[in-house]
DRENDO-1510 file (C-alpha; in Angstrom, 1 decimal, always signed):
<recs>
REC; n; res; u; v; w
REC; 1; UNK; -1.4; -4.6; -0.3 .
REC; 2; UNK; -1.8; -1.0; -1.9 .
REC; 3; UNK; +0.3; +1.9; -1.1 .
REC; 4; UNK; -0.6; +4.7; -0.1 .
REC; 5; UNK; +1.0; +8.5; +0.4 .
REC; 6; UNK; +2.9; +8.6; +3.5 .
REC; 7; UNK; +1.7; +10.4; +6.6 .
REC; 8; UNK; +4.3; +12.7; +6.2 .
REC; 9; UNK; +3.7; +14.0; +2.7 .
REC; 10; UNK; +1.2; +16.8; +2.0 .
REC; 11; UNK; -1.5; +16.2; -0.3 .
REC; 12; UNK; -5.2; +17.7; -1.3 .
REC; 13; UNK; -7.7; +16.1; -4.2 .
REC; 14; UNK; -7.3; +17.3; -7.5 .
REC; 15; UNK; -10.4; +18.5; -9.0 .
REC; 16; UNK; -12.2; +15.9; -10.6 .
REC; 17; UNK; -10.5; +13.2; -9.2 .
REC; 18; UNK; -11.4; +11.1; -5.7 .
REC; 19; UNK; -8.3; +9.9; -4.7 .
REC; 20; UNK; -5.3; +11.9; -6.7 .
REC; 21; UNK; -2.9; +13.3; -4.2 .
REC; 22; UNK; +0.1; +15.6; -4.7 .
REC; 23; UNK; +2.9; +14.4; -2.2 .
REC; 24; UNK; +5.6; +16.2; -1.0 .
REC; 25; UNK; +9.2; +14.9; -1.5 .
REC; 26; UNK; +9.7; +11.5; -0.2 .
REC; 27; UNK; +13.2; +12.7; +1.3 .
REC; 28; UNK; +11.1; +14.3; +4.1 .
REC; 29; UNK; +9.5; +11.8; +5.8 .
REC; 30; UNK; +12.9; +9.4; +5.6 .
REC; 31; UNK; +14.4; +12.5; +7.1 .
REC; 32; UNK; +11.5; +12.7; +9.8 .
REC; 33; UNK; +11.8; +9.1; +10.2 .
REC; 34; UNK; +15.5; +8.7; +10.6 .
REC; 35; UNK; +15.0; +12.0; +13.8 .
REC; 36; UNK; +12.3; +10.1; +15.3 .
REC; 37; UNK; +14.1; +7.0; +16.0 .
REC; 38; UNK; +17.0; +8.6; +16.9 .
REC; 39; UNK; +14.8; +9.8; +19.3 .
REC; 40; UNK; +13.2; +6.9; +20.3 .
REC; 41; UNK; +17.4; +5.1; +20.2 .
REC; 42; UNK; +18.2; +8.4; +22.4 .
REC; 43; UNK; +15.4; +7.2; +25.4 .
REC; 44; UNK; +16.1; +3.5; +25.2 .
REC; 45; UNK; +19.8; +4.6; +26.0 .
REC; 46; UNK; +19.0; +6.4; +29.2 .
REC; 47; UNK; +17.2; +3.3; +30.0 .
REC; 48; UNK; +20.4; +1.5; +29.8 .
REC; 49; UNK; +22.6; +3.9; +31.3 .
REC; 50; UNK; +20.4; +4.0; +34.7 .
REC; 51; UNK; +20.5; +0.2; +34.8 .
REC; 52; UNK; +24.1; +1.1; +35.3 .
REC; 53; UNK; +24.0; +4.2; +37.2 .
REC; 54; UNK; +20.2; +3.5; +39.1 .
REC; 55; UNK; +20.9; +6.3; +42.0 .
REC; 56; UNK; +18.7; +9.5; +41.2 .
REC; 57; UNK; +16.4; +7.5; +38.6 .
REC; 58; UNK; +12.8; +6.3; +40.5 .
REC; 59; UNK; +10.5; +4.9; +38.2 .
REC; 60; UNK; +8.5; +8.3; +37.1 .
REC; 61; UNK; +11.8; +8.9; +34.8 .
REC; 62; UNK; +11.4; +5.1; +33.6 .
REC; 63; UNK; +8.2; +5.6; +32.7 .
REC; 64; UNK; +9.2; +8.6; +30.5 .
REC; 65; UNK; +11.7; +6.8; +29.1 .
REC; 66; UNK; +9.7; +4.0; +28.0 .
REC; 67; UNK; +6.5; +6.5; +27.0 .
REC; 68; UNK; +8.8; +8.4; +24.7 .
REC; 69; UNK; +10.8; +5.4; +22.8 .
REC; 70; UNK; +7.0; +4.1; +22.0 .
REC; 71; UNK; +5.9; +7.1; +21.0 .
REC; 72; UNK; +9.2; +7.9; +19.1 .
REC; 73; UNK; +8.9; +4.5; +17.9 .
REC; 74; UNK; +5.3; +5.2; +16.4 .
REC; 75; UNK; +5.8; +8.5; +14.9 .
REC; 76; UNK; +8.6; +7.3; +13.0 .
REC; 77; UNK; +6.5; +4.4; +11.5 .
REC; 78; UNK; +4.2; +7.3; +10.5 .
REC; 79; UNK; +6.9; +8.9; +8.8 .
REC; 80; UNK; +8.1; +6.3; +7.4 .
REC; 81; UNK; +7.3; +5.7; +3.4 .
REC; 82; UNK; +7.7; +2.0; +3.9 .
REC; 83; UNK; +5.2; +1.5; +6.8 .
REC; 84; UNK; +5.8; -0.7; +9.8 .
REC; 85; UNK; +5.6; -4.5; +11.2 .
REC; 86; UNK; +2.9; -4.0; +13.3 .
REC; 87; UNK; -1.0; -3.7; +12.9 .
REC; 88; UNK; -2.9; -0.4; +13.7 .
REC; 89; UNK; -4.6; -1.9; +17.0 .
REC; 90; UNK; -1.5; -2.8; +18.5 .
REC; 91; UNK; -0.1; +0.9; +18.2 .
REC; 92; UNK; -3.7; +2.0; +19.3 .
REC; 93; UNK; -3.8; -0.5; +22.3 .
REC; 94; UNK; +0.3; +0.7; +23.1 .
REC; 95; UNK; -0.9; +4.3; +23.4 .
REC; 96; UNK; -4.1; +3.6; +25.6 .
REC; 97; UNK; -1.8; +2.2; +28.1 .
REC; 98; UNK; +0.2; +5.0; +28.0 .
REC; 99; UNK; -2.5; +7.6; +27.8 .
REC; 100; UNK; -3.6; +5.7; +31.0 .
REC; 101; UNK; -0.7; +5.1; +33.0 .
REC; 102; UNK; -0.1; +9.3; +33.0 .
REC; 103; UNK; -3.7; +10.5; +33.4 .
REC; 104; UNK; -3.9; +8.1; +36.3 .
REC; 105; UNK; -0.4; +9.3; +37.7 .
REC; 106; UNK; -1.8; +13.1; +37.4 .
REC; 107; UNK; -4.9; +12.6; +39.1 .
REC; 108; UNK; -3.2; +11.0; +41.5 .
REC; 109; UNK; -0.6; +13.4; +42.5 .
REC; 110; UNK; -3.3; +15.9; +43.2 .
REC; 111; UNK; -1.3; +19.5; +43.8 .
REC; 112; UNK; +2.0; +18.1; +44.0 .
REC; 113; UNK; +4.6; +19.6; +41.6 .
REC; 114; UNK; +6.1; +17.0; +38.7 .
REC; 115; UNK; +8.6; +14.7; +39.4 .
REC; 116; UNK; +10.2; +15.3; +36.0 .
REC; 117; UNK; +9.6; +18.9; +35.4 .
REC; 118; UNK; +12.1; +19.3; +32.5 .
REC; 119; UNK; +10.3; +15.7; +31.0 .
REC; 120; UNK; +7.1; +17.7; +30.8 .
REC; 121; UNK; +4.3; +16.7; +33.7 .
REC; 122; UNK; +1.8; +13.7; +34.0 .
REC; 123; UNK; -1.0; +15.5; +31.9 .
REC; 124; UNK; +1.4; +16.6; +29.6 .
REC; 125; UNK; +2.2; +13.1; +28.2 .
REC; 126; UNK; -1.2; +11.5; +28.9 .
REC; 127; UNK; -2.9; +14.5; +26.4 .
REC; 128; UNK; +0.6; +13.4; +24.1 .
REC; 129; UNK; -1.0; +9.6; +24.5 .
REC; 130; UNK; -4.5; +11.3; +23.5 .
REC; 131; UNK; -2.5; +12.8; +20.2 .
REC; 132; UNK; -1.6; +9.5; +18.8 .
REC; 133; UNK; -4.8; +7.4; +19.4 .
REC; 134; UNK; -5.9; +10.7; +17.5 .
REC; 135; UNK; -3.9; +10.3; +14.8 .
REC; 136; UNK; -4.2; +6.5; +14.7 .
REC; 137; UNK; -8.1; +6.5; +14.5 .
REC; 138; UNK; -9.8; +10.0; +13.4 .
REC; 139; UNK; -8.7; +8.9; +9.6 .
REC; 140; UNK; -10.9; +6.6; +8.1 .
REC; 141; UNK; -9.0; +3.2; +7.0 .
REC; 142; UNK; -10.5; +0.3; +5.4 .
REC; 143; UNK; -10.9; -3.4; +7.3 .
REC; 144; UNK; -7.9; -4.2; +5.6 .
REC; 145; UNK; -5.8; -1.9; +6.9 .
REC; 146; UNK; -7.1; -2.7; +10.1 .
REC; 147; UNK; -5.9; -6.1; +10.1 .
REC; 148; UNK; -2.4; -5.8; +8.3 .
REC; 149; UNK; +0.7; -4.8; +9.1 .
REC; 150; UNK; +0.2; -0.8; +9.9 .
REC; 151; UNK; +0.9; +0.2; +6.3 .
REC; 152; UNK; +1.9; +4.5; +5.3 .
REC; 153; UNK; -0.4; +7.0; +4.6 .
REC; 154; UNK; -3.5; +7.3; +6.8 .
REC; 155; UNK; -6.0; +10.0; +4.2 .
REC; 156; UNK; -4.9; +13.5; +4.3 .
REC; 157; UNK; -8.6; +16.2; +4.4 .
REC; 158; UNK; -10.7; +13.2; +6.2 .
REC; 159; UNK; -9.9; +13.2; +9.6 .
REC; 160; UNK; -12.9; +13.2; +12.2 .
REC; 161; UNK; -13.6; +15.6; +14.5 .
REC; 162; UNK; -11.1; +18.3; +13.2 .
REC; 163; UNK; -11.6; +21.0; +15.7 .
REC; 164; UNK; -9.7; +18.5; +18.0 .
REC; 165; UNK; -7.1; +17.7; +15.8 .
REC; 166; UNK; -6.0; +21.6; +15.6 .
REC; 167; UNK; -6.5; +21.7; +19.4 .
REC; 168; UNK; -3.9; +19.1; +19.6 .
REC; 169; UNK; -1.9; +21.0; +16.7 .
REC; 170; UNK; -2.0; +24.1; +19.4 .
REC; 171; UNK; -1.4; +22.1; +22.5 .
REC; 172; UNK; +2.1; +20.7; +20.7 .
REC; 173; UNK; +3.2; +24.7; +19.6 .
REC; 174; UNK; +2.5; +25.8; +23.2 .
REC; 175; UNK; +4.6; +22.6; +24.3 .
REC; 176; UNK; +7.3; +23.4; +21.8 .
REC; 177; UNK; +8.1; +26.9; +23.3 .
REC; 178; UNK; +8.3; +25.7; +26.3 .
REC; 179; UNK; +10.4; +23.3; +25.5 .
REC; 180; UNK; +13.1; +25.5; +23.2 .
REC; 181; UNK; +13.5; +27.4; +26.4 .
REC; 182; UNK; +14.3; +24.7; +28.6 .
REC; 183; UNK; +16.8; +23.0; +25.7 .
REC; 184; UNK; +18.4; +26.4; +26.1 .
REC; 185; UNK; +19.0; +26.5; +30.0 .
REC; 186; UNK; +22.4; +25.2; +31.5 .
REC; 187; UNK; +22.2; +21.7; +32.8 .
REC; 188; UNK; +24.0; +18.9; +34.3 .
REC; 189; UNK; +26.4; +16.6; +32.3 .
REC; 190; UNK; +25.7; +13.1; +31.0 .
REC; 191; UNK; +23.4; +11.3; +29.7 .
REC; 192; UNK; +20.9; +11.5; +32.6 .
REC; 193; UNK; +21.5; +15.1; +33.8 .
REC; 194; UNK; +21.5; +17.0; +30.3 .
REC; 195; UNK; +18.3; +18.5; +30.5 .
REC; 196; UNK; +18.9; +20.2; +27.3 .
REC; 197; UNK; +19.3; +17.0; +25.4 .
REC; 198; UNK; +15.9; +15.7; +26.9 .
REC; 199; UNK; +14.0; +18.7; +26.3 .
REC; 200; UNK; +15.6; +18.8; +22.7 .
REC; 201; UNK; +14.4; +15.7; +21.9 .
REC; 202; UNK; +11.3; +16.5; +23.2 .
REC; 203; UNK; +10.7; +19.9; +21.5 .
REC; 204; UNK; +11.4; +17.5; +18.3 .
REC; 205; UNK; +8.6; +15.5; +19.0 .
REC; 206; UNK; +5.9; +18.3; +19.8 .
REC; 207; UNK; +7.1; +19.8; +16.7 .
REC; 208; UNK; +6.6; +16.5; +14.8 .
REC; 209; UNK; +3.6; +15.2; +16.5 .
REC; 210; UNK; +2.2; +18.8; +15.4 .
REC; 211; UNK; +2.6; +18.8; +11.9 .
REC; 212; UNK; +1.1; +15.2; +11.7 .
REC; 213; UNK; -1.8; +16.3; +13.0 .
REC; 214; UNK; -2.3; +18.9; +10.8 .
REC; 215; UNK; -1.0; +17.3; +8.0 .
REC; 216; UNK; -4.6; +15.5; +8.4 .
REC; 217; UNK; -6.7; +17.7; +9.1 .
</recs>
């Protein structure tokens, strides 16, 4: 199986040459990679802790849970230089489910305000979902790649439909402000009341989900 550059690393075509890439230092993405599943660690915890402590936790918060440590969970295989166990369509069919499950839960709650507000709302996760099929299919990867093990590096400069891409690049810097101001609020205590913690987490992940994209594009 061939490597490629990691998602993370930056990289253009030298002139003359068709596939020559200039990466930038591997340290980064293990850096981005080691956040992210802290990340992903951090929501699987709270998933613990309300098995314990249920009272206060209805299901919209498990689904949160559970969308970020996938989502967590996948950006970290992006960032990571070594690739992943798992094959692109399994990712991509991870994320339509997710991407469903939220845009079906907004247009369902109509007018109502979200359950979660400091989580971010419905639509805010189901356009999320949208960024990583994004991510996972606007690059062009060979049959190969679509059959193995999801392997680093989809091609930096390719990626379809580009306007998109820095639409979702814009989406995640609106999301991020918003989020830095809620991570800088006063909260509850403990693992399920800190809203800071959650919406420091979160502002990691718009921030990261960002410059994937337009590391891409």
């Amino acid at each position: 199986m061939s490597r490629r550059a990691p998602a993370c690393s930056a990289s253009r075509l030298r002139p003359g040459s068709r596939d020559s890439r200039v990466a930038a230092p591997e340290w980064l993405g293990w850096v981005l990679t080691l956040a992210f599943l802290g990340i992903a660690g951090y929501s699987v915890a709270r998933l613990v802790a309300a098995g314990r402590f249920p009272s206060g936790y209805h299901g919209c918060h498990r689904a949160v849970d559970v969308a970020h440590t996938a989502m967590a969970a996948g950006m970290a295989v992006m960032c990571s230089p070594v690739g992943g166990p798992l094959p692109m369509a399994g990712w991509q069919t991870v994320f339509v489910l997710v991407t469903g499950w939220f845009l079906a839960s907004w247009l369902l709650a109509g007018d109502r305000p979200p359950p979660v507000g400091w989580h971010g709302s419905d639509l805010h996760h189901a356009v999320a979902g949208l960024a990583m099929l994004y991510m996972l299919t606007a690059v062009p990867h060979s049959a190969h790649a679509m059959s193995s093990a999801w392997t680093p590096g989809p091609h930096t400069g390719q990626a379809a439909l580009p306007l998109l891409g820095w639409a979702f690049v814009a989406f995640f810097a609106v999301q991020a402000v918003r989020l830095g101001q809620v991570a800088l609020r006063r909260s509850g205590s403990g693992l399920l009341a800190d809203a800071r913690v959650a919406a420091g987490c979160q502002l990691v992940m718009a921030v990261g989900s960002g410059y994937l994209i337009a590391a891409m594009l």
